[in-house]
Legacy VTK file of the C-alpha trace (Angstrom):
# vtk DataFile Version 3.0
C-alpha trace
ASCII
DATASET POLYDATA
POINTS 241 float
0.000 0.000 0.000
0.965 3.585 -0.870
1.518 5.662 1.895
0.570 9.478 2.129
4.115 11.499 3.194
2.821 14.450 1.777
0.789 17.102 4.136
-0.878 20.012 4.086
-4.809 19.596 2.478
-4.114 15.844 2.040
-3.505 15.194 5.445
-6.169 16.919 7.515
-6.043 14.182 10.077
-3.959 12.797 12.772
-2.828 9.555 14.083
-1.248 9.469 17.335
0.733 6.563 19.501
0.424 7.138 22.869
3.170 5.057 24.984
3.069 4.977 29.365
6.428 4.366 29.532
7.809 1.910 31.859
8.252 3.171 35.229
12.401 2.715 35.233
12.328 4.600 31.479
11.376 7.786 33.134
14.406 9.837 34.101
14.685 10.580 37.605
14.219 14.142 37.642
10.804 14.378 35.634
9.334 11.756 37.998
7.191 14.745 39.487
6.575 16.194 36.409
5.125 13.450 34.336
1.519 12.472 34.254
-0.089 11.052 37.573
-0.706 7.204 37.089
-2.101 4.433 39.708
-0.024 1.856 41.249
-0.879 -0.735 39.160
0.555 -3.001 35.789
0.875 -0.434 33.791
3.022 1.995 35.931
5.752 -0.967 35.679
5.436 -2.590 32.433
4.155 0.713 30.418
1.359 0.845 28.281
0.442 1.531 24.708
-2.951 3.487 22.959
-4.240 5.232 19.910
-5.811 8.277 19.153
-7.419 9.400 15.966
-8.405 12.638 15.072
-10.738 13.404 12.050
-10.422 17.162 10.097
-12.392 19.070 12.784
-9.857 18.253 15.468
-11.888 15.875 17.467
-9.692 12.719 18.991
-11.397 9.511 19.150
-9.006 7.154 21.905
-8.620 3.356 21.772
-6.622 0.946 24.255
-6.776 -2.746 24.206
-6.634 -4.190 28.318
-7.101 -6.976 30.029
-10.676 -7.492 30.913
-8.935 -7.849 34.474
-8.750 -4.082 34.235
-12.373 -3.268 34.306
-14.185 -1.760 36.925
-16.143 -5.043 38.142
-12.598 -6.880 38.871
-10.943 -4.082 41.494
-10.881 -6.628 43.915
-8.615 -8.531 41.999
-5.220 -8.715 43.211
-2.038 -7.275 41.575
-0.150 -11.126 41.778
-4.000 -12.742 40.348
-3.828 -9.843 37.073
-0.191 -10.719 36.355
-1.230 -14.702 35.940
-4.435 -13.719 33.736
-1.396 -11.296 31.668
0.330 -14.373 31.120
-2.025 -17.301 30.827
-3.210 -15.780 27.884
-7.005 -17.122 28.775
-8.086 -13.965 30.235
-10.825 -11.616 27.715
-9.727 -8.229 26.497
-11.766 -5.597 25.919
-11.240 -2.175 23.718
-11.971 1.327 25.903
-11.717 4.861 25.962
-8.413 5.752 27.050
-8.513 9.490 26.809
-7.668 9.722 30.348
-4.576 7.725 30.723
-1.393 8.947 31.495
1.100 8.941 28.547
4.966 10.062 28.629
5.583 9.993 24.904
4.122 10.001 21.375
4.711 10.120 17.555
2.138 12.202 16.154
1.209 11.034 12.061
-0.491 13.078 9.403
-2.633 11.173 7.667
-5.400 11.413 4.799
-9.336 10.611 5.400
-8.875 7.914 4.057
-6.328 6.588 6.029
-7.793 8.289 9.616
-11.007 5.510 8.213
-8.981 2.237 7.645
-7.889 2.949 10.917
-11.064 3.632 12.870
-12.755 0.463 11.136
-9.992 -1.482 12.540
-10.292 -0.175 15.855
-14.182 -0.251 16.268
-14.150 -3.591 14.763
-11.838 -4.787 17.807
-14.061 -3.068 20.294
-16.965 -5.123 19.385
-15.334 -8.384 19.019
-12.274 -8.360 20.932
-9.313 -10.790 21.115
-8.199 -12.558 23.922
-5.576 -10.728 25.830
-1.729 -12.253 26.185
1.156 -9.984 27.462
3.572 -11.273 24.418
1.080 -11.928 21.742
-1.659 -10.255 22.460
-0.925 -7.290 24.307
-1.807 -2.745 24.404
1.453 -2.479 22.269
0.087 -4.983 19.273
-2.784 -3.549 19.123
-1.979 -0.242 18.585
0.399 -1.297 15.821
-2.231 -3.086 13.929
-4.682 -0.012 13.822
-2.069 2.321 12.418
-0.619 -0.368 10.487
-4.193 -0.100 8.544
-3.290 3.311 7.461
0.444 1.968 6.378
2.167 3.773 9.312
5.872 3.544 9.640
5.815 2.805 13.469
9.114 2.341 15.882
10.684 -1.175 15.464
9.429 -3.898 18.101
12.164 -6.260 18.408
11.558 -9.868 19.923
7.685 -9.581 20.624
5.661 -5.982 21.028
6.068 -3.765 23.987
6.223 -0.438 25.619
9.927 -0.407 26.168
10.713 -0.712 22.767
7.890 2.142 21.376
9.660 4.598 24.120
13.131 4.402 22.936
12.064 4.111 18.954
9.946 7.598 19.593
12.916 9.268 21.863
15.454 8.260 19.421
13.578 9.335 16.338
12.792 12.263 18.533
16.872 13.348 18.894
17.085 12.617 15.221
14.560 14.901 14.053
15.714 17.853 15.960
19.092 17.361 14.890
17.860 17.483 11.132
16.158 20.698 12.020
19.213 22.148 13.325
20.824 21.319 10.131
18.045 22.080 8.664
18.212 24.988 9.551
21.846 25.737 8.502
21.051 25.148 5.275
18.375 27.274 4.432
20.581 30.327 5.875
23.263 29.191 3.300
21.601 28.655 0.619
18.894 31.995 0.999
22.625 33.575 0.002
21.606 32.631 -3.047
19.852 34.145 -5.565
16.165 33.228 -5.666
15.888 32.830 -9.056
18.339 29.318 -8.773
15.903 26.537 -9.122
17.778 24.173 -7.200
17.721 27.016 -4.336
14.095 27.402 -4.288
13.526 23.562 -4.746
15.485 22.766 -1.561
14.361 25.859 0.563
10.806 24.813 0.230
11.701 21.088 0.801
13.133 22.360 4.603
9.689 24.231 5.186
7.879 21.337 4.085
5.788 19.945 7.452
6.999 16.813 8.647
4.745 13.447 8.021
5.458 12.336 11.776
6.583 13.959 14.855
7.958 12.855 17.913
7.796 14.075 21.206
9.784 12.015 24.099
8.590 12.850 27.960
10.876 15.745 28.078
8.739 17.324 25.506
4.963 16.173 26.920
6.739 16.947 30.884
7.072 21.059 29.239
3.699 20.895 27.250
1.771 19.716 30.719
3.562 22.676 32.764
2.495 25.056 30.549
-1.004 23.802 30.142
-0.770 24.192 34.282
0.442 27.277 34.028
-1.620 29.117 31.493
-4.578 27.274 33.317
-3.490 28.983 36.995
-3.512 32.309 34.743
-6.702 32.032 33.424
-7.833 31.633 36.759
-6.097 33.987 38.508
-7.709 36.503 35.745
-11.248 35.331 37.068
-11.004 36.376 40.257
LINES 1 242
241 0 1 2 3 4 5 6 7 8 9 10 11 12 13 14 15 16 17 18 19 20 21 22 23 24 25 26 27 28 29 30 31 32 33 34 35 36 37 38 39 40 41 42 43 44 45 46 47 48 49 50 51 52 53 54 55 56 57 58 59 60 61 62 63 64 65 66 67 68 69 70 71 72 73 74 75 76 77 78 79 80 81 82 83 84 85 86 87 88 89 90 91 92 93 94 95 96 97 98 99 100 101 102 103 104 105 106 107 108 109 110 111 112 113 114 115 116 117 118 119 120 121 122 123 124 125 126 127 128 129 130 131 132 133 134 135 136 137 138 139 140 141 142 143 144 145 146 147 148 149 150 151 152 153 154 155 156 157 158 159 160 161 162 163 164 165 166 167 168 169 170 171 172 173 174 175 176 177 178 179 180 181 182 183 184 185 186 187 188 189 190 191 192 193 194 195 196 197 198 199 200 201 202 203 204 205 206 207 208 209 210 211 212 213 214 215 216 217 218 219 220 221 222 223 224 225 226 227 228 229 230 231 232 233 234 235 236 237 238 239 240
């Protein structure tokens, strides 16, 4: 399948993976600043969602659990969950996870037609869903699948799918792009020496400007973004008064 890199009025959608990284993946001196969490599975092993967002800006959120995880089963131990996790005999279930705590993402532009292969995937899972595994049937696969319907270049999963492994693909991509910026960068100062009649100049110029196909933000990135929606929110409210 073809996939859209081009953006702009083709891509007026967005496709984001949302990783909970791994509590020992966070560096020690954002601990207070990421995301609050509960004590639970996912604050140790991490855990993987989707979001889709159609051309009005409206974010749809899917996240494949354990059925362990739903409300009815609180009384379920922590040491019980882990042996459903692994026996591989336990239901799964799709849900809203617009309110879980996340520490990184890779943000896709994607076409209409790719933000639908994507949904149909994903509402197709919610109403019949698969049994849930740790290794081979786990958050991470699922979210790979869904924007694997849209022909998404996600980070690698080596061995079998988990959160570890989506946290350091988006961080390292995440160094890599801002280095090519920074060159980037360079290069349109030295080459807007030139004249702008150069074809080649122009060509290359506008290639630099061009808005990326996928962006990745590590938990450095998301730890700033959630102080300053805290602090323009303690503004706002300060004005009120």
């Amino acid at each position: 399948m073809k996939k859209t890199e081009a953006t702009g009025e083709n891509t007026p959608c967005k496709a984001t993976l949302y990783v909970e990284s791994p509590a020992v993946m966070i560096p020690p001196h954002l601990k207070n600043a990421v995301m609050n969490r509960e004590g639970d599975v996912g604050a140790t092993t991490g855990h993987a969602f989707i979001g889709i967002t159609d051309k009005d800006g409206k974010e749809t959120v899917y996240g494949f659990h354990s059925a362990a995880g739903l409300p009815e089963n609180a009384d379920i131990t922590l040491g019980t969950r882990l042996k459903f996790l692994l026996s591989g005999k336990y239901d799964g279930f799709v849900g809203d996870d617009s309110k879980e705590p996340y520490d990184d993402k890779m943000v896709y532009h994607i076409s209409q037609k790719q933000y639908d292969k994507i949904k149909a995937y994903a509402d197709e899972q919610k109403k019949n869903p698969p049994k849930y595994q740790i290794f081979s049937g786990n958050c991470v696969l699922f979210a790979y699948k869904a924007m694997k319907q849209a022909g998404l270049k996600l980070p690698p999963q080596p061995l079998f799918h988990n959160p570890a492994a989506a946290v350091l693909g988006i961080r390292v991509y995440g160094k890599a792009q801002k280095i090519k910026q920074k060159l980037g960068q360079a290069a349109a100062k030295i080459l807007g020496r030139f004249s702008s009649t150069r074809k080649i100049s122009k060509d290359i110029l506008q290639e630099l400007k061009k808005k990326p196909s996928k962006q990745a933000f590590g938990v450095r990135a998301v730890t700033e973004s959630l102080a300053k929606n805290a602090a323009a929110l303690r503004k706002k409210m300060a004005g009120g008064r």
